[in-house]
C-alpha positions in Angstrom: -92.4 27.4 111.8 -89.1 25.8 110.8 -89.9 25.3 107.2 -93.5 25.7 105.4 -93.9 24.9 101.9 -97.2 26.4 99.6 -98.9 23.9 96.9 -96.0 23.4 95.3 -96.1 21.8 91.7 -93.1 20.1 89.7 -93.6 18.0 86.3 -90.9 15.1 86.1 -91.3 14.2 82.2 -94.5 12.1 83.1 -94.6 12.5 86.5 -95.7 15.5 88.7 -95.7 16.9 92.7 -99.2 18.7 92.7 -100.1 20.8 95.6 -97.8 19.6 97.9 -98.2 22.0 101.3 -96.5 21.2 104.6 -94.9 22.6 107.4 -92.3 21.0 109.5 -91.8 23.0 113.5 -89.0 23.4 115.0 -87.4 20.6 116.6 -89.5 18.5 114.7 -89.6 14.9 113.2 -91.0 14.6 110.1 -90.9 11.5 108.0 -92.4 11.6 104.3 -93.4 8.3 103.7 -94.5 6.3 100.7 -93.5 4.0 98.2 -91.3 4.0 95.4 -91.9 6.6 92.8 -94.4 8.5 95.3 -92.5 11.8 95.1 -90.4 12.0 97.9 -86.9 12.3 96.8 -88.1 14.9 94.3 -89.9 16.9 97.4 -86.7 17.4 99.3 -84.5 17.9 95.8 -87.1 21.1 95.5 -86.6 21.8 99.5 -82.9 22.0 99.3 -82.8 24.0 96.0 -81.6 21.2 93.4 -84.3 21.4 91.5 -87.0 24.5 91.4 -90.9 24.7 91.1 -92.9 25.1 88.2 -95.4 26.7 91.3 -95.2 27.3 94.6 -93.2 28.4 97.5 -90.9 27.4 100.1 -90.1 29.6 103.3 -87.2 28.4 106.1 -87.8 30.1 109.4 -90.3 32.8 107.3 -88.1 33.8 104.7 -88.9 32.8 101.0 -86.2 30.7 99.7 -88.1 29.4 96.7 -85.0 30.9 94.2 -82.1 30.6 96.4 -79.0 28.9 95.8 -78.6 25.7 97.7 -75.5 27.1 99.6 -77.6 29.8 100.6 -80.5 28.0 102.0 -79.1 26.8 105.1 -80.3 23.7 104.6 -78.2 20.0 104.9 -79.6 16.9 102.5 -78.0 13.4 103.4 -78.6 11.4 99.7 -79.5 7.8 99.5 -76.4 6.8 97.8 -74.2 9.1 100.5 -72.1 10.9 97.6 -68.8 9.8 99.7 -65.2 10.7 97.6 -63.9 7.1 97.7 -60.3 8.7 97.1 -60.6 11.0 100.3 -60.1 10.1 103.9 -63.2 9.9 106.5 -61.7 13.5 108.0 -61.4 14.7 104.0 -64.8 13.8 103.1 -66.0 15.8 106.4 -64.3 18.7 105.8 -65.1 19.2 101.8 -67.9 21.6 102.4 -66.0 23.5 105.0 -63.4 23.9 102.4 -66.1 25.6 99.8 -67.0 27.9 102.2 -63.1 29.2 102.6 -63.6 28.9 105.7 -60.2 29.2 108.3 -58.2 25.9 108.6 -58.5 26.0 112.4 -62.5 25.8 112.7 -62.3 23.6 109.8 -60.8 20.9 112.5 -62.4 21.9 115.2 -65.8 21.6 113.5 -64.6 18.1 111.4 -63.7 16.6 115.2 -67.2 17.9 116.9 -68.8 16.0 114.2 -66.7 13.0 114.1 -66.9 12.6 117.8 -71.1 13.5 117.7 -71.6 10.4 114.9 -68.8 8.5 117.2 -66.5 7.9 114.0 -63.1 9.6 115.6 -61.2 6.4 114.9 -62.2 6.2 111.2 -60.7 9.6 110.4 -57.8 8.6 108.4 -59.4 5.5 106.4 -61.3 5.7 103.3 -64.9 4.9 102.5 -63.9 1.7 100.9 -62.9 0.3 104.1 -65.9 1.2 106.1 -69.2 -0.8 106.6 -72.9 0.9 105.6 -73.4 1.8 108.7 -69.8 3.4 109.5 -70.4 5.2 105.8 -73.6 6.5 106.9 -72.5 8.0 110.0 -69.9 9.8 108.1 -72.2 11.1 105.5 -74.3 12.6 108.3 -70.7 14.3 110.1 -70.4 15.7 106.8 -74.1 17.5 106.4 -74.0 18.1 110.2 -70.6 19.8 109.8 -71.9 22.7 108.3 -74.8 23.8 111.3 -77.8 23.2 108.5 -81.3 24.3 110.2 -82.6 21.7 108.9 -81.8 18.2 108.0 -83.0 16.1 105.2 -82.5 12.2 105.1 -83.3 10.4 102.2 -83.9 7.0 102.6 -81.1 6.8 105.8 -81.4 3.2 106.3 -81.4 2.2 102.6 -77.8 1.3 103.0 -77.4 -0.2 106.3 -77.7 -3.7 107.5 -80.6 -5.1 109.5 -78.3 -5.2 112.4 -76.7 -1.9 112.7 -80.4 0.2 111.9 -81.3 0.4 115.6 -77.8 2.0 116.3 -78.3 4.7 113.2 -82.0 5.2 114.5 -80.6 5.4 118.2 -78.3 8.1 116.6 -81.3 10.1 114.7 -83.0 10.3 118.1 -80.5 11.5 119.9 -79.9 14.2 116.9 -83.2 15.5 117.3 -83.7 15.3 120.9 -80.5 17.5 120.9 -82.9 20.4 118.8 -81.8 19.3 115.3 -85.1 19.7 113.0 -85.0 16.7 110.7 -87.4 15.7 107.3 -86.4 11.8 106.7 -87.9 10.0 103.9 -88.7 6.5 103.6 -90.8 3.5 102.3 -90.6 1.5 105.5 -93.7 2.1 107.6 -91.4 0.9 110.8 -89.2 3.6 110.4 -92.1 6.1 110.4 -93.3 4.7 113.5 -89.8 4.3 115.5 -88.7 8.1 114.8 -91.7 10.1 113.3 -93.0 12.9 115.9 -95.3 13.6 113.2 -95.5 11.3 109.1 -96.7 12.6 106.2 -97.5 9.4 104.0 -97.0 10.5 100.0 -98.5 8.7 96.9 -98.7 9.6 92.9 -97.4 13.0 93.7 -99.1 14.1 96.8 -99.1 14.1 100.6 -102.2 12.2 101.2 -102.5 12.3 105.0 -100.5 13.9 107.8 -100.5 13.9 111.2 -98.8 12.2 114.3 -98.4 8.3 113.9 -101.2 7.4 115.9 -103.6 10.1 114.4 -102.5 9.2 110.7 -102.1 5.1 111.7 -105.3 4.4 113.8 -107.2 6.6 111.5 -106.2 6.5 108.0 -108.2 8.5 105.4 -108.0 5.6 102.1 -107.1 2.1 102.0 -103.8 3.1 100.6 -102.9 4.3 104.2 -104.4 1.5 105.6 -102.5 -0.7 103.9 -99.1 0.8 104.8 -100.2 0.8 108.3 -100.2 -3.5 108.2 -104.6 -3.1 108.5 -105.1 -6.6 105.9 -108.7 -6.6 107.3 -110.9 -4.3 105.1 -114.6 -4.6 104.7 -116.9 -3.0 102.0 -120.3 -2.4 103.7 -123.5 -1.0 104.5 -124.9 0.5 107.8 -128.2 0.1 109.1 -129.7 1.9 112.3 -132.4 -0.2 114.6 -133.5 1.6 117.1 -130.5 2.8 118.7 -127.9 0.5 117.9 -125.7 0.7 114.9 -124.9 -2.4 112.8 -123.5 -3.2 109.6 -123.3 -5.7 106.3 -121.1 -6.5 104.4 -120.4 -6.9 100.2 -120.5 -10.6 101.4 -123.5 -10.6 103.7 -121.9 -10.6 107.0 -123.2 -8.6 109.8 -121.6 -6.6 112.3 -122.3 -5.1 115.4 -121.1 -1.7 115.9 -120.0 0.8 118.2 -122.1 4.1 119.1 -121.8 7.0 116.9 -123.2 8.1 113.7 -122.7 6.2 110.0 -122.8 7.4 106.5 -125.1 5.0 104.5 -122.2 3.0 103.3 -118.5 3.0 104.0 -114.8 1.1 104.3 -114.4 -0.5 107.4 -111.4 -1.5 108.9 -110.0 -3.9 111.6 -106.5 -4.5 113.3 -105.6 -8.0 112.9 -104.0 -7.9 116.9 -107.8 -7.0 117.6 -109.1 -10.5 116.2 -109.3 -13.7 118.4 -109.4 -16.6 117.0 -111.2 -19.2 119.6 -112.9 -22.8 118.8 -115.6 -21.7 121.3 -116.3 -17.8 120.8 -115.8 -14.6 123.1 -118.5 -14.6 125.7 -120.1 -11.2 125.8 -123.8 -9.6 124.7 -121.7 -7.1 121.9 -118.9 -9.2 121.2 -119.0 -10.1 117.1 -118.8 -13.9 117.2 -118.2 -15.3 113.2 -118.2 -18.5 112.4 -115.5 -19.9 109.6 -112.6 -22.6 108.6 -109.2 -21.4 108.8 -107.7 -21.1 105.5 -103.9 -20.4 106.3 -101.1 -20.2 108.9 -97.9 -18.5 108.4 -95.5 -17.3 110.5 -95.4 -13.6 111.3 -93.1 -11.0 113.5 -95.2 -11.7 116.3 -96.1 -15.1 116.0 -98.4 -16.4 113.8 -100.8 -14.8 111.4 -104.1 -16.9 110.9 -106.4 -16.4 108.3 -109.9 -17.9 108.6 -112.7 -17.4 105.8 -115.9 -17.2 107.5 -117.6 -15.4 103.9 -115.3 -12.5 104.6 -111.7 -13.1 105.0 -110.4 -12.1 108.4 -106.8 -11.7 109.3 -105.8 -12.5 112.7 -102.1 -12.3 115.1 -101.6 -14.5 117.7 -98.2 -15.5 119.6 -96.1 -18.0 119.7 -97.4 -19.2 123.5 -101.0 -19.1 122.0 -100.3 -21.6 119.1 -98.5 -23.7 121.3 -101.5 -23.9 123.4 -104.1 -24.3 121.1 -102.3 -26.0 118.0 -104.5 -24.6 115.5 -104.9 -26.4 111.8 -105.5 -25.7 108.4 -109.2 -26.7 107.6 -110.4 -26.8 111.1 -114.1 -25.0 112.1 -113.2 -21.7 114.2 -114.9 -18.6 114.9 -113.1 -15.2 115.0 -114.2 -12.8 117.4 -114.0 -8.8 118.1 -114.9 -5.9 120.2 -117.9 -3.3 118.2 -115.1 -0.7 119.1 -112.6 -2.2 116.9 -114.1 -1.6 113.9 -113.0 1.7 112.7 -114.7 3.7 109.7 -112.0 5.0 106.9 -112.6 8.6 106.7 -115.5 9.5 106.4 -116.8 6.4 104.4 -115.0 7.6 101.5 -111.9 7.0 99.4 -110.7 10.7 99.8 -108.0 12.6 97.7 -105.8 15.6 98.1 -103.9 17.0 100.8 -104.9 16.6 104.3 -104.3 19.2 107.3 
């Protein structure tokens, strides 16, 4: 394991990391994500050794660095802000922490044009960071952490800084980086990011990792509504499950039934469904198990994909459709519809329950 850490506990004035635990392979992509405030920028000051922990440990490829000095820990952190010398060139920025480490003045280029030729910023040597674009200043923030051979990288907030256009280059670039072996923890708030890169997401809130796992593990089954919600799930249904025989159905807060898959139910629960699961038809899905419900569209916006429709039938349901499907059926505000969905896309949130803690 590339780096483990054991509950480890922080108090921030009124805020506090409690029990954080995670461990990160080698080779890996891990993305911490959450929401402002979660935690996150204070879990990687403690990785790095900026900060220490009132509890806890931290060990990098088995060895305890918990007390170590950050120079000693091996370890690169890329801040939010980039922390760029505005009165140094690109290639002087680069080499700074090569020059703290007295290291010869020969490697010291050598090592300064690997990295500026790895982040593709060779021409941009001899400017300065005022005449560079975010993304340009990004790159060379990275050529400056990857300069110095850290075991692991830590990103915080990467994108923050960049323009819409230029993030699929810098994620392009993080790809490649890891694909090439480099083990990488990147933090973010933007669940799209998570998705893109993550080979496995830890999703953070009020001071803990809440849920881990690979994207589709932690996205398609999310332990709390929180999760849920950062996953784009709008669809969320408070309810109660009854067993007939031996089918499974459900009801819910608002007295709407639902035919369920096979399995086995708590007595009550959180369900959720994917709004890309939803059709939304003027004549219903044909089918014995399909869930036909009756209601009047309340709203139409425009969405990523298309169009996202939402139709109160009791419940609220949330629904995606395309641009080609609105064009054919030229849906209104106000018009009768009924929504319809497979038993199977109905998914229980945990176990039924709104769960807390740290999740392995």
């Amino acid at each position: 394991m590339m780096l483990r850490t054991e509950q480890l506990c922080k108090r921030f004035d009124s805020f506090c990391l409690r029990e954080i635990s995670l461990e990160v392979a080698r080779g890996e992509y891990y993305v911490l994500l959450g929401r402002s405030g979660a935690g996150k920028t204070q879990l990687l000051e403690l990785i790095c050794g900026l900060t220490h922990p009132d509890k806890g440990s931290i060990f990098l490829e088995g060895e305890d660095i918990t007390r170590k000095r950050v120079q000693d820990r091996g370890i690169g952190l890329v801040f939010q802000d980039l922390a760029l010398f505005p009165h140094y060139t690109v290639k002087d920025n680069i080499m700074y922490p090569l020059k703290l480490r007295d290291m010869p003045l020969r490697e010291r280029i050598d090592r300064v044009q690997r990295a500026a030729e790895e982040m593709n910023i060779t021409d941009l040597l001899l400017r300065k960071p005022g005449n560079l674009s975010g993304g340009e200043k990004q790159r060379v923030a990275l050529a400056r952490t990857l300069v110095t051979d850290p075991k692991i990288l830590l990103l915080d907030e990467p994108m923050a800084s960049v323009d819409a256009s230029l993030k699929d280059s810098i994620r392009r670039m993080l790809r490649r980086l890891n694909r090439n072996g480099q083990t990488i923890v990147h933090v973010t708030h933007d669940f799209g990011e998570a998705v893109s890169l993550a080979s496995r997401v830890g999703v953070m809130h009020n001071g803990r990792i809440i849920q881990d796992g690979t994207p589709a593990e932690v996205f398609n089954h999310p332990v709390n509504r929180f999760v849920a919600r950062y996953a784009g799930i709008k669809n969320f249904f408070r309810v109660t499950f009854v067993k007939s025989y031996n089918s499974w159905s459900c009801i819910t807060d608002n007295r709407t039934r639902f035919r369920l898959a096979k399995g086995d139910y708590p007595s009550s629960g959180l369900m959720i469904l994917a709004a890309g699961e939803v059709l939304v038809t003027r004549q219903g899905a044909a089918g014995v198990q399909i869930n036909n419900i009756h209601g009047v569209i309340e709203d139409i916006v425009p969405s990523p994909s298309g169009y996202e429709i939402t139709v109160n039938g009791g419940d609220r349901f949330y629904a995606d459709i395309t641009h080609r499907e609105m064009e054919a059926r030229k849906f209104v505000t106000g018009e009768p519809v009924i929504v319809s969905f497979r038993p199977e896309s109905l998914r229980l949130v945990g176990n039924g329950e709104e769960k807390k803690g740290i999740l392995r």
